[in-house]
Residue frames as a rotation matrix with the C-alpha (Angstrom) as fourth column:
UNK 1
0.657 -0.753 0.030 -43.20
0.747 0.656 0.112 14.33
-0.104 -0.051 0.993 9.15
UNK 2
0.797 -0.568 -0.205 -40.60
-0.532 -0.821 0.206 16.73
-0.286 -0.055 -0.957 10.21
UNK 3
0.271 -0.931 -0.243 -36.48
-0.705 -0.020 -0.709 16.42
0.655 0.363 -0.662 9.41
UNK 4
-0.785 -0.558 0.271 -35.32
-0.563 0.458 -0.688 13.28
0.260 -0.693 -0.673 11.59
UNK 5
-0.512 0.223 0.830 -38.14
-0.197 0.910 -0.366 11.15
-0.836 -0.350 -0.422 11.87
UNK 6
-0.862 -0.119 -0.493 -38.23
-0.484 0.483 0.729 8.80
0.151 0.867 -0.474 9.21
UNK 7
0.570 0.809 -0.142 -41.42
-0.657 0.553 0.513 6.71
0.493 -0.199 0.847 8.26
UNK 8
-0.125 -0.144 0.982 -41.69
-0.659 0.752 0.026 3.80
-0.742 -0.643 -0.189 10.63
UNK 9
-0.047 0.168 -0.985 -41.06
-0.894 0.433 0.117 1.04
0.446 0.886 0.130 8.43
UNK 10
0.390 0.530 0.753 -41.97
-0.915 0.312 0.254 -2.33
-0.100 -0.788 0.607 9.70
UNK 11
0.907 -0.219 0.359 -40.28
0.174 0.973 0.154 -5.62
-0.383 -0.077 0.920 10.56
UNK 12
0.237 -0.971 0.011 -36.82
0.472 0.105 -0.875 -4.02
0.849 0.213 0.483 10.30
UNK 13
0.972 -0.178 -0.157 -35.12
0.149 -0.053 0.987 -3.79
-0.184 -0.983 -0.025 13.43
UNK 14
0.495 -0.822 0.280 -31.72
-0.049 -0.349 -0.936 -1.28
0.867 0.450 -0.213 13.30
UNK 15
0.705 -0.126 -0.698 -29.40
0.709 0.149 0.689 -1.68
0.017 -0.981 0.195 16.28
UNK 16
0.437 -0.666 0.605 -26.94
0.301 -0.525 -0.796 0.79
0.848 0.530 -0.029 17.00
UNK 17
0.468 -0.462 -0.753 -24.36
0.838 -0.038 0.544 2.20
-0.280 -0.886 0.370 20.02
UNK 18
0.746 0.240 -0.622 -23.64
0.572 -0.709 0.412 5.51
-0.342 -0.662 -0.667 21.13
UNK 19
0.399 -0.875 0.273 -20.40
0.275 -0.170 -0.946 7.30
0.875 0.453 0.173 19.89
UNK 20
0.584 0.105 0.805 -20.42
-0.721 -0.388 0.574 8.12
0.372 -0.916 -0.151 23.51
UNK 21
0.733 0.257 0.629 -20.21
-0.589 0.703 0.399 4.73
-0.340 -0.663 0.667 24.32
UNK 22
0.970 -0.245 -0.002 -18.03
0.122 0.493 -0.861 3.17
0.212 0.835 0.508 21.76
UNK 23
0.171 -0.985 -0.032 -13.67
0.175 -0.002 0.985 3.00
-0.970 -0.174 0.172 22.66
UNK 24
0.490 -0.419 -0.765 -11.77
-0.748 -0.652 -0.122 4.66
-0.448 0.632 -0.632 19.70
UNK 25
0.099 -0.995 -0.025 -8.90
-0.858 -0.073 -0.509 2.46
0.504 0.072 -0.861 19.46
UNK 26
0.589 0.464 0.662 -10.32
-0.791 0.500 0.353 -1.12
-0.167 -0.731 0.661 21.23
UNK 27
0.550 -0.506 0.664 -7.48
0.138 0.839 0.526 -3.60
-0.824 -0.197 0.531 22.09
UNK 28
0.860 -0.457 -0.228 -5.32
-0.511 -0.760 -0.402 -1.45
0.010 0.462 -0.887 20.08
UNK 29
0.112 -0.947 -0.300 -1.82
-0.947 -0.010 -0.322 -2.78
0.302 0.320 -0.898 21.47
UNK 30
-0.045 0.106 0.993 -2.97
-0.554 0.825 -0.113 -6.59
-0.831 -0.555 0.022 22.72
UNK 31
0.333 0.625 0.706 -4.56
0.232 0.671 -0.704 -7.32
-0.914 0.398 0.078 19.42
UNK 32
0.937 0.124 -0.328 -4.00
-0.165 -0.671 -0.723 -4.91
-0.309 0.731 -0.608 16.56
UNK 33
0.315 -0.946 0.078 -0.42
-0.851 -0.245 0.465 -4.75
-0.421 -0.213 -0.882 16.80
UNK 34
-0.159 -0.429 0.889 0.63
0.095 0.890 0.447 -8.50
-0.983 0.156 -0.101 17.38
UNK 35
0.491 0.646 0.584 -2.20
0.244 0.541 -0.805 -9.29
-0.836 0.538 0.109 14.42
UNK 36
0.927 -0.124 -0.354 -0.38
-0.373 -0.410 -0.832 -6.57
-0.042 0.903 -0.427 11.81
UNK 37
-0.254 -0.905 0.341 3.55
-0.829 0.385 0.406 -7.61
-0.499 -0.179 -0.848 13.02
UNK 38
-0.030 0.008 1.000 1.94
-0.080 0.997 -0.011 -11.33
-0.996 -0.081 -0.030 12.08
UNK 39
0.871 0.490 0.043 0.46
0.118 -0.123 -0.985 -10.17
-0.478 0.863 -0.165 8.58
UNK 40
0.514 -0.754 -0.408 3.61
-0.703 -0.643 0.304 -8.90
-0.492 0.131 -0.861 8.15
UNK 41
-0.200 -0.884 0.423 6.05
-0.725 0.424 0.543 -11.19
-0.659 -0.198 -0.726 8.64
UNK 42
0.332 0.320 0.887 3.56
0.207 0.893 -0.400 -13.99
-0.920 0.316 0.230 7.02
UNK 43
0.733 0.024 0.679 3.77
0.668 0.163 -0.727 -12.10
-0.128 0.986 0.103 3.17
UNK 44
0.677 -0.705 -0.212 7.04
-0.408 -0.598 0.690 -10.42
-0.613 -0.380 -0.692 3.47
UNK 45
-0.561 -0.720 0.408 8.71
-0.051 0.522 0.852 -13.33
-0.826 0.457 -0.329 1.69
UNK 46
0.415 0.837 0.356 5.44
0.649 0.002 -0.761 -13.30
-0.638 0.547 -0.542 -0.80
UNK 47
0.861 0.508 0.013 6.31
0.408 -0.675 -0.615 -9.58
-0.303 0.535 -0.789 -1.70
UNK 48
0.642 -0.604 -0.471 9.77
-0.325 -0.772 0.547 -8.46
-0.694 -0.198 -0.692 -1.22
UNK 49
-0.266 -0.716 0.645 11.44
0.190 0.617 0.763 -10.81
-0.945 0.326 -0.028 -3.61
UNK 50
-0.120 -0.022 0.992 9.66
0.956 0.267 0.122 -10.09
-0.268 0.963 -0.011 -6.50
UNK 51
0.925 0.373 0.077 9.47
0.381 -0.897 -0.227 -6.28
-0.016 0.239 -0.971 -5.76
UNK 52
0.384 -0.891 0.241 13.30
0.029 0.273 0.962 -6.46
-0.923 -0.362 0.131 -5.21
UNK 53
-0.187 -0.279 0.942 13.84
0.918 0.293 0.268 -8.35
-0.351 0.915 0.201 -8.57
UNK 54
0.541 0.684 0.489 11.43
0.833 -0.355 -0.424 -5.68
-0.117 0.637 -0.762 -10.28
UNK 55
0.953 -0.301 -0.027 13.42
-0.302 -0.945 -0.127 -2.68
0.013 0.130 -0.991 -9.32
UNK 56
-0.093 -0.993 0.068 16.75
0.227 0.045 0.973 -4.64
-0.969 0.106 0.222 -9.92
UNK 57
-0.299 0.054 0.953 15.38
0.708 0.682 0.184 -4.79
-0.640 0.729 -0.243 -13.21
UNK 58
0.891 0.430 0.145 14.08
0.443 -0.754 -0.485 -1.43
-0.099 0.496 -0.862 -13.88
UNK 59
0.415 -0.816 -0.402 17.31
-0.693 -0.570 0.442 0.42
-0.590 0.096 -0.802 -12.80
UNK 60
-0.563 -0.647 0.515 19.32
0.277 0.439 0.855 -1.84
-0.779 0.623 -0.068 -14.56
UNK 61
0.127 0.348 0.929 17.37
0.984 0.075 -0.163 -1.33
-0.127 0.934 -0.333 -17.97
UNK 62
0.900 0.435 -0.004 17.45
0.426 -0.883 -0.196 2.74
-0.089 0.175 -0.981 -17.17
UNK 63
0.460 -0.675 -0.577 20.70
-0.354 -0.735 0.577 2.79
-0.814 -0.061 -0.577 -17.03
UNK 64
-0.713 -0.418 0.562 21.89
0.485 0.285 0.827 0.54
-0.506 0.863 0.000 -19.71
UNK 65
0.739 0.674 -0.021 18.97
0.533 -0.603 -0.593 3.11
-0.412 0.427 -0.805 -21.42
UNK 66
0.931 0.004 -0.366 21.07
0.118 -0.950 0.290 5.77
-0.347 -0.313 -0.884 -20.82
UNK 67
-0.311 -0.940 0.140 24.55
-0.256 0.225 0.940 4.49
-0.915 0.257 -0.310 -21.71
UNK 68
0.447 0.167 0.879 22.72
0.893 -0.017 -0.451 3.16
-0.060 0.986 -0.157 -25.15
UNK 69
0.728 0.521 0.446 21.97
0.683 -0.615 -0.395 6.90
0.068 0.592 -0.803 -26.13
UNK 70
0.485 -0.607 -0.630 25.66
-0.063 -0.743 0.667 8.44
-0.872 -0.284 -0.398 -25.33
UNK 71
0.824 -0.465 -0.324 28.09
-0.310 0.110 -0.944 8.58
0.475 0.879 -0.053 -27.69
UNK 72
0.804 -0.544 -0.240 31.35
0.559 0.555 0.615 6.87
-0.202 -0.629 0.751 -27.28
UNK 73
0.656 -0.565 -0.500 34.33
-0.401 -0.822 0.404 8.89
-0.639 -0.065 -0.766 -26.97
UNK 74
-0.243 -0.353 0.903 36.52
0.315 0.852 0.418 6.03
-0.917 0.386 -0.096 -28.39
UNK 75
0.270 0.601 0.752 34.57
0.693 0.421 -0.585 6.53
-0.668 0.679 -0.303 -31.36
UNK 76
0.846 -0.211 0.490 35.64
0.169 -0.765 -0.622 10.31
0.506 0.609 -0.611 -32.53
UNK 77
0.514 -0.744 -0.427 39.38
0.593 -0.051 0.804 10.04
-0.620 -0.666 0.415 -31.14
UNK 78
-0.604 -0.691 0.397 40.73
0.651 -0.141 0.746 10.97
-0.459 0.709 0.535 -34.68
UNK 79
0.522 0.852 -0.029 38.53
0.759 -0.479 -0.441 13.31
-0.390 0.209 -0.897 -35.67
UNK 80
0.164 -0.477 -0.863 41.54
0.001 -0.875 0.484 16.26
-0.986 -0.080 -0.143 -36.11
């Protein structure tokens, strides 16, 4: 038994096609396309609304963060 031929193992039957033979890219802009445009369009409303919300919600929270931790000018007017 040399490199490349495996024992013969019995009652399993392996089918396989060429890379020769095989089309990269099969029904590419008939099928593929349409199918992903559909996928799309179906969970668009699914996802964008609550990923929307989410990042209204983050920026809003970083920036009222940020405005927490200043000081207020207001505060040391009389300071002299």
């Amino acid at each position: 038994m040399k490199f490349g031929d495996l024992a013969r193992m019995r009652h399993i039957i392996t089918f396989s096609l060429s890379p020769f033979e095989q089309k990269i890219f099969p029904n590419f802009f008939s099928e593929i396309l349409p199918n992903t445009w559909r996928r799309f369009r179906g969970s668009f409303f699914r996802i964008a609304p609550p990923t929307a919300l989410g990042y209204m919600v983050y920026s809003w929270g970083t920036n009222n963060h940020k405005e927490s931790k200043r000081k207020k000018p207001e505060d040391y007017a009389n300071d002299e």
